[in-house]
LUMKOLTOR-640150 format. One record per residue (C-alpha): x, y, z; residue in three letters. Coordinates in Angstrom, 1 decimal. Layout:
LUMZA    east   north      up   aa
LUMZA       X       Y       Z  Ala
...
END
This chain:
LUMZA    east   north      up   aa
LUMZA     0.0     0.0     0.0  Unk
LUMZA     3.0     2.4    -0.2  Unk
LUMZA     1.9     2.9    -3.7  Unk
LUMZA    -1.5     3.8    -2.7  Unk
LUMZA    -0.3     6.1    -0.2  Unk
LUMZA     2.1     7.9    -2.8  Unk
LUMZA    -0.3     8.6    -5.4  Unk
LUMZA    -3.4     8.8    -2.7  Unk
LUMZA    -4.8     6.5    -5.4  Unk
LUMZA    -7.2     3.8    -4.6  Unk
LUMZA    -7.8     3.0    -8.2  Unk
LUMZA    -6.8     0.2   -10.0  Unk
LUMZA    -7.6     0.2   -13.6  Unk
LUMZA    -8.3    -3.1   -15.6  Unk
LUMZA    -7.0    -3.6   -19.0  Unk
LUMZA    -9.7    -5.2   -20.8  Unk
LUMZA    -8.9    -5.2   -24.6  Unk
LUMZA   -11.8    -6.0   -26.4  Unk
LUMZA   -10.9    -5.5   -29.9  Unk
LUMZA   -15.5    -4.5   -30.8  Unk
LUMZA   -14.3    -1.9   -28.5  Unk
LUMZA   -11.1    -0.6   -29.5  Unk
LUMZA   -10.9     2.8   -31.6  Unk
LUMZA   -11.5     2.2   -35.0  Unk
LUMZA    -8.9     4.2   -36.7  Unk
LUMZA    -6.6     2.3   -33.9  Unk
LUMZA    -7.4    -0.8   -35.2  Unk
LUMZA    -6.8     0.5   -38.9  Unk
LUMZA    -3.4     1.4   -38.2  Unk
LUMZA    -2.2    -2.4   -37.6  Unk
LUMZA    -2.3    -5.6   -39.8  Unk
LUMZA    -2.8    -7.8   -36.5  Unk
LUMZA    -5.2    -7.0   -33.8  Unk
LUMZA    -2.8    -8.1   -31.3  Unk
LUMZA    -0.6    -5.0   -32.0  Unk
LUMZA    -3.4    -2.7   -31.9  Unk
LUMZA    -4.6    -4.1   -28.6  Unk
LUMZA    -0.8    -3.5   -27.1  Unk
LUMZA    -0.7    -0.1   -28.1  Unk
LUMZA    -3.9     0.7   -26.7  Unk
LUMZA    -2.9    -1.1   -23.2  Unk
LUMZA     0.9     0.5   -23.5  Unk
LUMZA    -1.1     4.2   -24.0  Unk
LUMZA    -4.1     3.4   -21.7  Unk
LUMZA    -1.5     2.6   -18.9  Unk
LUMZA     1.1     6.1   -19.6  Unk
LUMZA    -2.1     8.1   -19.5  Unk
LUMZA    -3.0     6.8   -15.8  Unk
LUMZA     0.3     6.1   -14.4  Unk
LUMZA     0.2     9.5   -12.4  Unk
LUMZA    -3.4     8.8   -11.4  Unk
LUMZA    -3.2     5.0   -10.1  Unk
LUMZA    -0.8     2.7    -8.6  Unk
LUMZA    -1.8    -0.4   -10.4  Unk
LUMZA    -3.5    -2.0   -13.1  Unk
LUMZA    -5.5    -5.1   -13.6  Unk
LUMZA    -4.4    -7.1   -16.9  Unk
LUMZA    -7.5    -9.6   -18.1  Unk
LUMZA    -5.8   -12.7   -19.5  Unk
LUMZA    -8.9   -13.6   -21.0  Unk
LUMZA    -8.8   -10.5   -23.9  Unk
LUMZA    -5.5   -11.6   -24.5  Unk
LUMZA    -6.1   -15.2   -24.8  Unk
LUMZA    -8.2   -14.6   -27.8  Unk
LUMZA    -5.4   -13.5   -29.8  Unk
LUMZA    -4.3   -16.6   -30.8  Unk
LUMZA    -0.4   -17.2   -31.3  Unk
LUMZA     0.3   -14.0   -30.3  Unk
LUMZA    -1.5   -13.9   -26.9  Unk
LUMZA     1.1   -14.2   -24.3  Unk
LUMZA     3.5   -12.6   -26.4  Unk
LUMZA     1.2    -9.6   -25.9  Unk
LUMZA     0.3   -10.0   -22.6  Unk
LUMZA     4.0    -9.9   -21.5  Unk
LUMZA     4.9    -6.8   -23.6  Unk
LUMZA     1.6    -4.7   -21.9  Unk
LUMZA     3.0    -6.1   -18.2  Unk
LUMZA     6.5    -5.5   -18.8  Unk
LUMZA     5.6    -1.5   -20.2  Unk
LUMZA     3.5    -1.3   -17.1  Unk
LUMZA     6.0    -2.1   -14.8  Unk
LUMZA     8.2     0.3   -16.3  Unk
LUMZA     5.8     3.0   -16.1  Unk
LUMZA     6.0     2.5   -12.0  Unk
LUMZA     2.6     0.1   -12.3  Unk
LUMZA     1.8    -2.4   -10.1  Unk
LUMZA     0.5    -5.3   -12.3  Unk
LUMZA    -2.5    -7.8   -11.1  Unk
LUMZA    -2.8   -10.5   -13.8  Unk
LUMZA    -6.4   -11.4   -13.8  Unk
LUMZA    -6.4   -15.5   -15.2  Unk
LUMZA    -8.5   -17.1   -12.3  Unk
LUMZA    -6.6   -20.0   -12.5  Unk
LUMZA    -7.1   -23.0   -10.6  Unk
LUMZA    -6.1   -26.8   -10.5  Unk
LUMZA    -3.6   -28.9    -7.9  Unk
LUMZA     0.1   -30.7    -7.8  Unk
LUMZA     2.0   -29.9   -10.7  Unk
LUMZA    -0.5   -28.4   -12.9  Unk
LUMZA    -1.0   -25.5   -10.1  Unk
LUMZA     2.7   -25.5    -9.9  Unk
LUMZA     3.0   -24.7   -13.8  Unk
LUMZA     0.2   -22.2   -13.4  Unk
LUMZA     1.7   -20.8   -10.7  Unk
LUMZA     5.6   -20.8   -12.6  Unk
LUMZA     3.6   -19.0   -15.6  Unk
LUMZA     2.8   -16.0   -13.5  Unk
LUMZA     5.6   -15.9   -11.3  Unk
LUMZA     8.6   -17.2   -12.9  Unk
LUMZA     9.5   -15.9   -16.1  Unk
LUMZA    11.8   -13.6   -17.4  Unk
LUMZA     8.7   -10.9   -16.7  Unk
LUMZA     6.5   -11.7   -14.1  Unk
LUMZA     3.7   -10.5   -12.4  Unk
LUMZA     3.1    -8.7    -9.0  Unk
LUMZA    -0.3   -10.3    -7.9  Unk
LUMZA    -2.3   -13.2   -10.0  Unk
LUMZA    -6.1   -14.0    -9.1  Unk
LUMZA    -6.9   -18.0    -7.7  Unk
LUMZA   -10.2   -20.0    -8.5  Unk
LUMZA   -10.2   -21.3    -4.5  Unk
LUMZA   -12.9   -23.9    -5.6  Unk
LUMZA   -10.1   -26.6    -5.3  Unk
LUMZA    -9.6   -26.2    -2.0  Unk
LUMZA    -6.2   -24.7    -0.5  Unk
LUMZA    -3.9   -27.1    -2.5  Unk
LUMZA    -5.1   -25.5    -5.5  Unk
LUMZA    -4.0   -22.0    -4.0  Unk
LUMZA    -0.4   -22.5    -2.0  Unk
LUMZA     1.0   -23.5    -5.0  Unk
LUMZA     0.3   -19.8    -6.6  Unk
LUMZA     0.9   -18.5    -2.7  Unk
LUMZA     4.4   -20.0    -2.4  Unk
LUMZA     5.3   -18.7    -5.7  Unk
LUMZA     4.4   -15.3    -5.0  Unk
LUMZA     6.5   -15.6    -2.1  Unk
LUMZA     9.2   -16.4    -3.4  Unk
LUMZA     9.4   -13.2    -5.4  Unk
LUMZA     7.3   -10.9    -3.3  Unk
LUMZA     4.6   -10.9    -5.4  Unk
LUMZA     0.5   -11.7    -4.4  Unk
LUMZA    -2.3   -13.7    -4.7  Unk
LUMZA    -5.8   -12.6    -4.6  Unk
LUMZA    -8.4   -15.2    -3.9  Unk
LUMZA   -12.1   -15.3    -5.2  Unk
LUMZA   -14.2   -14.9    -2.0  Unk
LUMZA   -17.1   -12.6    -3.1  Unk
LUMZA   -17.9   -12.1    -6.8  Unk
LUMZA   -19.6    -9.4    -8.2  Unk
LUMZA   -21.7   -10.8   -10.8  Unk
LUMZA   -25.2   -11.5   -10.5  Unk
LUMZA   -25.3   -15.3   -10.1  Unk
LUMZA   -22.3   -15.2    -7.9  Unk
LUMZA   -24.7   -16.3    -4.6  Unk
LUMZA   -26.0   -19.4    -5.9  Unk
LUMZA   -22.8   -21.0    -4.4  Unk
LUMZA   -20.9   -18.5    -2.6  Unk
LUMZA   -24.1   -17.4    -0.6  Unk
LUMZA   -24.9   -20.8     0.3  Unk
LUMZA   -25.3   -21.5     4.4  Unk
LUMZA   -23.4   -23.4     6.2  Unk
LUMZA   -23.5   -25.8     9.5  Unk
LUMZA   -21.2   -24.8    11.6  Unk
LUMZA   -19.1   -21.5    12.9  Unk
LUMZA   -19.9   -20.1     9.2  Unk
LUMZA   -23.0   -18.8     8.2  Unk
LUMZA   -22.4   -18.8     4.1  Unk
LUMZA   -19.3   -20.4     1.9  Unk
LUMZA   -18.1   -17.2     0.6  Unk
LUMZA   -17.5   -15.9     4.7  Unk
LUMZA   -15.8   -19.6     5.1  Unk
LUMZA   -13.7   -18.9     1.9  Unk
LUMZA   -12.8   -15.6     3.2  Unk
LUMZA   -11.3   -17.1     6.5  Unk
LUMZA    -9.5   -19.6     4.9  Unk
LUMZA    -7.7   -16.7     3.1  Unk
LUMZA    -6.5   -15.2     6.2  Unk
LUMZA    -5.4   -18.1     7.6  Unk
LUMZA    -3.6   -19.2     4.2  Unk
LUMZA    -1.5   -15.7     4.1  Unk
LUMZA    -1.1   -15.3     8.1  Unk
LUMZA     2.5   -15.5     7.6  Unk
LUMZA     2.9   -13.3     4.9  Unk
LUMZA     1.5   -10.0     6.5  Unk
LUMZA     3.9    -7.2     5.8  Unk
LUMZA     5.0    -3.8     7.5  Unk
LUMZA     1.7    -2.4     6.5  Unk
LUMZA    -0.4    -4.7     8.5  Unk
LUMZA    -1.4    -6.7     5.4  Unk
LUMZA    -0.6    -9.8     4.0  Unk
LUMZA     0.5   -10.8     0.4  Unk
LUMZA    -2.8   -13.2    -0.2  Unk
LUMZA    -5.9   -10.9    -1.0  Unk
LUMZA    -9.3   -11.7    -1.5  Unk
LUMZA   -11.8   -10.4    -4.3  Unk
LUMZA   -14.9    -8.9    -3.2  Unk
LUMZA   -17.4    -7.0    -4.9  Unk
LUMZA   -18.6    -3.6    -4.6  Unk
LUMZA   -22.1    -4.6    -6.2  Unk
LUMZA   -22.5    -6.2    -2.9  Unk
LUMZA   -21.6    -3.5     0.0  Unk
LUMZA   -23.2    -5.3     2.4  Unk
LUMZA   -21.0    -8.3     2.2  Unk
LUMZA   -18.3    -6.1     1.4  Unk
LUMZA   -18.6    -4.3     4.9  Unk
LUMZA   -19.0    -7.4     6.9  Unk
LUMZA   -15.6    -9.1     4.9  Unk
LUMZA   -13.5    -5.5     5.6  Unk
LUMZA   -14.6    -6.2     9.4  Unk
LUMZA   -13.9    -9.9     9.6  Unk
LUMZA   -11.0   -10.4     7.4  Unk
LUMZA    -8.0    -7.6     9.2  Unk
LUMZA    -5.0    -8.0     7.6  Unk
LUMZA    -6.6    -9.3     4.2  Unk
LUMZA    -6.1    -6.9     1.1  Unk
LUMZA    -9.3    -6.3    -1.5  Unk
LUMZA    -9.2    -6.2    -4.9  Unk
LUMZA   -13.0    -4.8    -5.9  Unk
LUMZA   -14.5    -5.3    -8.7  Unk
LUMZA   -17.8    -3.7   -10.0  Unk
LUMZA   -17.4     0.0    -9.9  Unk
LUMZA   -18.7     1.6   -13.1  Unk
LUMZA   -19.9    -0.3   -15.7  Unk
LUMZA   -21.4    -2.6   -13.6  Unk
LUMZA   -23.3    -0.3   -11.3  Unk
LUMZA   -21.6     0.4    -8.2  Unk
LUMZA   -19.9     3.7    -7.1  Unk
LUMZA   -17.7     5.5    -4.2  Unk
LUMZA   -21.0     5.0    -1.3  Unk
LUMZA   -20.6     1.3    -2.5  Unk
LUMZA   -16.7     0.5    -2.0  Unk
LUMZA   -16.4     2.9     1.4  Unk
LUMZA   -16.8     0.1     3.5  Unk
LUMZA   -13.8    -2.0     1.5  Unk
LUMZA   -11.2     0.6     3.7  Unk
LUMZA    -9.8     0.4     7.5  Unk
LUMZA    -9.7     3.6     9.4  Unk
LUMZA    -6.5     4.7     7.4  Unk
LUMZA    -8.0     4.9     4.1  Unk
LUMZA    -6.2     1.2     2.9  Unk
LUMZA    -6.8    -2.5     2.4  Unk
LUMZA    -8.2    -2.2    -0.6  Unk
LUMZA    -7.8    -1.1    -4.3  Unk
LUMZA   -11.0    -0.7    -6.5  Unk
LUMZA   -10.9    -2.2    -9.9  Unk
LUMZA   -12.7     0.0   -12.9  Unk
LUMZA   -12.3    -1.3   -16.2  Unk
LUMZA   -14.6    -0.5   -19.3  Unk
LUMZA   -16.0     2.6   -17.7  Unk
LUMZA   -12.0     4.0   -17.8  Unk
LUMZA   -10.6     2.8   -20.9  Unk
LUMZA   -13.0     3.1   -23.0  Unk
LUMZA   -14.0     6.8   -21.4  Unk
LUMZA   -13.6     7.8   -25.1  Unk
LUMZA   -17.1     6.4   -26.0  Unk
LUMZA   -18.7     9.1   -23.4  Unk
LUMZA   -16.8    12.2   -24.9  Unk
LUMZA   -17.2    11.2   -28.5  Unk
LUMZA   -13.4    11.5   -29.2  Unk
LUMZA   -11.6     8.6   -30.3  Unk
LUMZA    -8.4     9.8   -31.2  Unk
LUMZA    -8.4    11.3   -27.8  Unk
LUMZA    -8.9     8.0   -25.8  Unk
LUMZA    -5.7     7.7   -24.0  Unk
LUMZA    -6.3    11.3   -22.6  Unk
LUMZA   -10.3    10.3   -22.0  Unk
LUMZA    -9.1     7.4   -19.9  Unk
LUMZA    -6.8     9.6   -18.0  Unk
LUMZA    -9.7    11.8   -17.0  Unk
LUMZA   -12.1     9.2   -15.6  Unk
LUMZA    -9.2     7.8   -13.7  Unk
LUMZA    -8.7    11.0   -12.1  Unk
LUMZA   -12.5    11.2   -11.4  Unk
LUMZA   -13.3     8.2    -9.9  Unk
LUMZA    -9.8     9.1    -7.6  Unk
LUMZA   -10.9    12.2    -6.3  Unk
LUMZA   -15.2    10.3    -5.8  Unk
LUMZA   -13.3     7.4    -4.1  Unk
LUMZA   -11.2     9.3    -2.1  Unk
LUMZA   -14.0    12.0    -0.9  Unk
LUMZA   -16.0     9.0     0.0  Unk
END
């Protein structure tokens, strides 16, 4: 969090390439879509590296570029981490022994690598300390599904439980704090996170209250409906343990302003925006 404290940023904004979305004469510059889409993310990324202290690459945009896909995906992490960026790679992976071992060596080490890498905990925990003791080894982070923001995301995770739990995704939650107990750092926190969403504030409050020491990475603000009165509750008293994820409603700001060929400075803007609404709230 000494990047959130530098930039008094509590945005994190998410890369997601979608090539229907990209700017038109963008894509017209390029004979592959792959190098359209690192250009935008390379520009997207300069344009907010004052505002925000990390960004939130989705593997899944990339994946769909066929042989070129990780190619790509390295070259946007790498130009982010060279702009000062703190880079969450957004895969979701999940699986056990040595297939979550070569997940887990995928993300953490290459010649680039990244800082923090989202888990599927559906496996139970030896589908996550493989990804947990890789991050540790190069002081990077893990941040564990606990409470989605889609719509559907309670017909498991909201399920009750017998026992000291009353619901799976509170259970998740406390198996993430005991998983990255060891790890907590000099700002109170620990290296393995948990995802919660801001379209569910309520959940969202009582996880920030049960779960001390566990970072938030919060998904949902903007495009999918929730705002600054929404992720509040994600922070402690000190205004951390948590960074807010924003992606379409950022990158694609162009769309609002009707200014293509001004999309890197659009982005820039609404970066800046949902800083200043976040940090007022």
């Amino acid at each position: 969090f000494t990047a959130v404290q530098e930039k008094d940023s509590r945005v994190c904004v998410g890369l997601d390439p979608r090539i229907d979305l990209l700017p038109p004469a963008l894509l017209a510059r390029y004979s592959t879509s792959a190098e359209a889409v690192v250009t935008f993310c390379r520009e997207i990324c300069a344009a907010v590296a004052d505002e925000v202290p990390v960004v939130k690459v989705q593997a899944a945009y990339f994946e769909t570029l066929g042989r070129l896909a990780f190619s790509s995906l390295w070259a946007v992490v790498a130009e982010a981490q060279r702009l000062g960026l703190l880079v969450i790679v957004d895969a979701k992976r999940a699986d056990i022994g040595p297939t979550a071992e070569a997940y887990a060596q995928a993300f953490f080490g290459g010649e680039v690598i990244a800082d923090a890498v989202t888990v599927n905990p559906y496996l139970g925990n030896d589908g996550v300390m493989p990804f947990v003791d890789a991050a540790e080894q190069t002081g990077g982070g893990v941040f564990v599904l606990v409470k989605t923001s889609n719509p559907s995301s309670g017909d498991l995770q909201d399920l009750r439980l017998e026992g000291g739990y009353h619901r799976v995704y509170q259970h998740v939650g406390e198996e993430v704090r005991l998983m990255g107990a060891h790890l907590r750092g000099e700002s109170g926190y620990s290296a393995v996170g948990a995802v919660v969403g801001a379209t569910y504030p309520e959940q969202l409050a009582e996880l920030r209250d049960d779960l001390p020491g566990v970072p938030f990475l919060v998904p949902g603000y903007g495009a999918q409906g929730a705002g600054p009165e929404e992720v509040a509750a994600a922070f402690d008293d000190d205004g951390l343990g948590a960074v807010v994820n924003a992606s379409r409603s950022i990158i694609f700001a162009y769309r609002e302003t009707g200014e293509p060929e001004q999309y890197a400075q659009a982005a820039a803007q609404a970066a800046r925006e949902m800083k200043e609404a976040i940090n007022e709230a």
